[in-house]
PAVEXKOL-700699 format. One line per 4 residues: number of its first residue (from 1); for each residue x, y, z of C-alpha. Coordinates in steps of 0.5 Angstrom, whole numbers. Example, Ala and Ser with C-alpha at 12.3 -4.5 7.8 and 13.67 -1.06 7.14 Angstrom:
<rs>
1> 25:-9:16; 27:-2:14
</rs>
This chain:
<rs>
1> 116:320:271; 119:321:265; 121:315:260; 124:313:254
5> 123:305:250; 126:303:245; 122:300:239; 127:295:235
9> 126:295:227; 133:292:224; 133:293:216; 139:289:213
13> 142:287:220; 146:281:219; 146:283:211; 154:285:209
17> 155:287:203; 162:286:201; 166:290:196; 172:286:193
21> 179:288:189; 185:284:189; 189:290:191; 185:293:197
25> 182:290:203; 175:288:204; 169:293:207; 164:288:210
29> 158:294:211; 151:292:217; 146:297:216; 140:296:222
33> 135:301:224; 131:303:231; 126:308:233; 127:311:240
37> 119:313:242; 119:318:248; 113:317:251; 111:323:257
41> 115:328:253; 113:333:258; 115:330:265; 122:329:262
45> 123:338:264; 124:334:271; 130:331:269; 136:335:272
49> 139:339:267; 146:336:263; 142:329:265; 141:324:260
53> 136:318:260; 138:312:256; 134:307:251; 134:300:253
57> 141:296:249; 140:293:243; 144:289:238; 147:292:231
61> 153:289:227; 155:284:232; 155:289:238; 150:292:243
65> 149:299:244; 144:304:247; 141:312:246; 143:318:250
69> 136:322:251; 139:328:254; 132:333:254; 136:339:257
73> 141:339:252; 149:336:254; 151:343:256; 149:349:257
77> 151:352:250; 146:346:248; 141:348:254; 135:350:250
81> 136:344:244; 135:336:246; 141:332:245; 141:326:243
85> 148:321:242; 149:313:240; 153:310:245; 156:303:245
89> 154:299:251; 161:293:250; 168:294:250; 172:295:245
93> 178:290:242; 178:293:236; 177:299:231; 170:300:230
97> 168:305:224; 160:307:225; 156:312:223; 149:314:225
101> 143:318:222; 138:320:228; 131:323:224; 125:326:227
105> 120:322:226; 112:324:223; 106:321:225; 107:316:219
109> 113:314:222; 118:317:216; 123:322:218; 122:330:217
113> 127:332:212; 128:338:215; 130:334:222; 135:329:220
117> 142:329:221; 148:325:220; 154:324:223; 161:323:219
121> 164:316:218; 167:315:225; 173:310:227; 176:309:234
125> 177:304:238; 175:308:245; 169:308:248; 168:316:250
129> 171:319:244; 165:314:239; 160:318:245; 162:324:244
133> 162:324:236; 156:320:234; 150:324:236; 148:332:236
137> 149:336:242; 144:341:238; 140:336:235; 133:340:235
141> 131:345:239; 126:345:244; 122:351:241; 122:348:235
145> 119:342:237; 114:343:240; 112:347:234; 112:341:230
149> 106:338:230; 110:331:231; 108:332:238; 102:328:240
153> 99:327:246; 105:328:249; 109:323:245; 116:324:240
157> 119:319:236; 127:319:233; 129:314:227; 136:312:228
161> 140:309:223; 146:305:224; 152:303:219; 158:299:221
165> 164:297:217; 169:293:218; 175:293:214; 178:285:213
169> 185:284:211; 186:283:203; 186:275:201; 194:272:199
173> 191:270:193; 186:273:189; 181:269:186; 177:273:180
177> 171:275:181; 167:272:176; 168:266:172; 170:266:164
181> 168:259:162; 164:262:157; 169:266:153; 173:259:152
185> 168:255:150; 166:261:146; 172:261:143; 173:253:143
189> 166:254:138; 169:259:133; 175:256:133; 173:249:131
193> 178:246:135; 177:237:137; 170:238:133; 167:232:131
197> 160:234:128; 157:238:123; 151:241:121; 148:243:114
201> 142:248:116; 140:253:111; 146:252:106; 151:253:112
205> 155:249:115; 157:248:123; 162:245:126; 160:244:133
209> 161:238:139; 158:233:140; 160:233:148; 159:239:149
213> 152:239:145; 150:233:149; 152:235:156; 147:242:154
217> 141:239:150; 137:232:152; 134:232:145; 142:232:143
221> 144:226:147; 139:222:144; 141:224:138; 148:223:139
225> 149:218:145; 142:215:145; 138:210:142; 137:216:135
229> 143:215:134; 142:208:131; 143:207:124; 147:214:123
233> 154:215:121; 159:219:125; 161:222:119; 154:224:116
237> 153:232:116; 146:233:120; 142:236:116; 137:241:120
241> 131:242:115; 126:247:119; 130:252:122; 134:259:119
245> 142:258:119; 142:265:124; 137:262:128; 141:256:129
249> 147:260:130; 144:263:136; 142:256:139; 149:254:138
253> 152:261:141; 148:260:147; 149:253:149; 156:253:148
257> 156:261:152; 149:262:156; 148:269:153; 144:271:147
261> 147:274:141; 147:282:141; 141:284:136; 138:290:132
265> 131:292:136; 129:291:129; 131:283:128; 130:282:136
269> 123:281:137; 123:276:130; 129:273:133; 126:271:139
273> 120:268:137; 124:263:132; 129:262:137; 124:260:143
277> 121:255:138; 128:252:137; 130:252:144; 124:248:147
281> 126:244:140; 132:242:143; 129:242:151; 133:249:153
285> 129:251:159; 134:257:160; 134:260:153; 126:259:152
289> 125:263:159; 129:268:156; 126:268:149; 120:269:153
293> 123:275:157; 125:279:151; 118:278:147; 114:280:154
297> 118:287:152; 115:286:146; 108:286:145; 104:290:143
301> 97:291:138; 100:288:132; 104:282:135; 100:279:141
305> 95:275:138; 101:271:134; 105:270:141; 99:269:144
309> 99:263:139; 106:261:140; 106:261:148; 100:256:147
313> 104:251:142; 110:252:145; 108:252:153; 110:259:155
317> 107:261:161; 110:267:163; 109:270:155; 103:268:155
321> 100:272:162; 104:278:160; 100:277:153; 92:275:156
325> 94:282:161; 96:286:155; 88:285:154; 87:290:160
329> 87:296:156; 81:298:153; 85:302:148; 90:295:147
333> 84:292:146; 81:296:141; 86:297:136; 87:288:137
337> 80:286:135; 80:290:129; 87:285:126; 86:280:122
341> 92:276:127; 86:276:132; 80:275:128; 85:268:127
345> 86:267:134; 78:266:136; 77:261:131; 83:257:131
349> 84:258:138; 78:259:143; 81:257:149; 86:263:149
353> 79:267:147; 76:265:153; 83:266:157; 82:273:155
357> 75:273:156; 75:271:163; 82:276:164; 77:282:161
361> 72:280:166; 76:281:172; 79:286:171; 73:291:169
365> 71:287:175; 76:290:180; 75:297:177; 67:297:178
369> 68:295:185; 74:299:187; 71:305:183; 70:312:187
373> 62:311:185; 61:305:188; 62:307:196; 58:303:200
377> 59:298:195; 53:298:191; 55:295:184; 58:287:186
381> 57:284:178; 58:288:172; 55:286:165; 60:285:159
385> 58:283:153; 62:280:148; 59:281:141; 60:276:134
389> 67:279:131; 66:281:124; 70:278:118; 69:271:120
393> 73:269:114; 80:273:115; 86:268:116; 93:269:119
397> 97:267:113
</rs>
């Protein structure tokens, strides 16, 4: 008896992906993917000729549907090819637009390139033209398949990949599709509109709102609402001692727009690392996550032993891991011991030096173990020694 099952795999099912405008309508799109299994391919020549044998009903896009089988072709044009056909299984109130890819599958499961086709982008509200359209009469041809080397122990499988769209009526009123909030308060920073604080940070002075800083900063509603503000005339420019005028512009930008200013590639890493120290200052989680992010696309031999140093002060631990895994690399490793930055570090920081230690041994573990040479598994430890480092006078100005 010849039979044909059915494996459900949905990729994506029940996942639109819209694509707006304020003047077309919207296309809301489902994707699924299922595998036909012909298990007793041989037993299928017994199926009368232009007959077809159907997959069990499945679900994709809100609608159940089922394969067309036909093991003899759909005609006799196709007598000497399989066909195979996706065929919708409810009745139609609406337009449906579908297409289907129908892929030969290899022993792995990944489609034979040169055994996959698509069909067009298909729309009809009539069941028997969507049957007649979403498949192949000449999918493949007998011959070619048995010659494949897809057919094992007399068993073939067939990927199938829907999409469906559908089209939705354009909304009455169109909403933008992204807030510009920032621009205003943007604009409302460099206009100085209703300021009513001033600060004087390298010999520049900034305008800013006290509201506005508040609402974004903990440390500044202590300072400007909380009990810190005792003592303080509301008048008083606030002088900032410890920080650049352009770092502390950045820090105002980024409160006021949530986006960091434009840097040359130059002046970015240095940025960064000043203005992290002033957003964990101010209790900017946001802004020191992305400082992190910046300096991570930064590190190299010359500077991971300062960032090591600054991740540690200052509690980065995104920063700091991507610094410790930097140490993996022999070739890293070598050029970093020989800086007087590292030489610093083993001194002043010996917890990060046992951090990397302890990376270094996990890693040369990892590699021994998996290593070609140790089949069977015959290396389990491996011996690393750390040896006294030289110039232990060296300092990190």
């Amino acid at each position: 008896m010849a039979t044909a099952s059915i494996a459900s795999n949905v990729a994506g099912g029940g996942c639109p992906t819209p694509s707006r405008s304020a003047t077309a309508s919207t296309v809301v799109t489902t994707q699924a993917y299922h595998m036909l299994k012909i298990d007793g391919y041989s037993r299928t020549s017994q199926v009368h000729r232009y007959r077809s044998l159907s997959s069990f009903p499945f679900s994709a896009g809100g609608r159940t549907w089922y394969i067309c089988y036909y093991p003899h072709g759909k005609n006799n044009i196709s007598k000497d090819f399989i066909s195979i056909y996706l065929v919708l299984y409810d009745a139609i109130a609406e337009a449906v637009m579908v297409q289907a890819t129908f892929s030969l599958l290899d022993q792995h499961g990944k489609p034979v390139p040169s055994h996959t086709r698509a069909t067009r982008l298909f729309s009809t509200s009539n069941k028997d033209d969507m049957a007649n359209n979403l498949g192949f009469e000449t999918f493949i041809a007998k011959g070619d398949l048995e010659k494949s080397g897809h057919v094992q122990d007399d068993c073939f499988a067939i990927g199938v990949h829907v999409v469906i769209t559908k089209e939705t009526p354009p909304p009455i009123v169109a909403v933008p599709p992204s807030s510009d909030m920032h621009l205003h308060y943007g604009d409302l920073l460099s206009s100085k509109r209703c300021a009513d604080v001033e600060f004087l940070v390298g010999g520049e002075t900034f305008a800013a709102h006290r509201l506005v800083l508040a609402v974004r900063s903990p440390v500044f509603v202590a300072e400007h609402f909380g009990p810190m503000r005792e003592g303080v005339n509301v008048n008083d420019v606030v002088e900032i001692n410890d920080m650049d005028a352009q770092v502390f512009k950045a820090l105002l930008n980024f409160i006021y727009t949530d986006t960091l200013l434009e840097m040359d590639q130059e002046e970015d890493a240095t940025m960064a690392q000043h203005l992290l120290v002033a957003a964990d200052k101010y209790g900017l989680e946001r802004l020191k996550v992305k400082c992190e992010e910046r300096l991570s696309n930064h590190i190299d031999a010359d500077s991971v032993a300062t960032l090591l140093v600054l991740t540690d002060k200052h509690n980065c631990r995104g920063l700091n891991k991507a610094c410790i895994e930097f140490f993996s690399s022999p070739t890293a490793l070598a050029k970093i011991i020989e800086t007087d930055e590292f030489q610093y570090l083993t001194q002043s920081h010996p917890n990060i030096l046992e951090d990397i230690i302890s990376n270094i041994v996990a890693s040369q573990l990892e590699k021994a173990i998996f290593s070609p040479e140790n089949e069977g598994g015959k290396i389990n430890k491996v011996d690393i020694r750390i040896q006294p480092w030289q110039n232990s006078n060296a300092r990190c100005g």
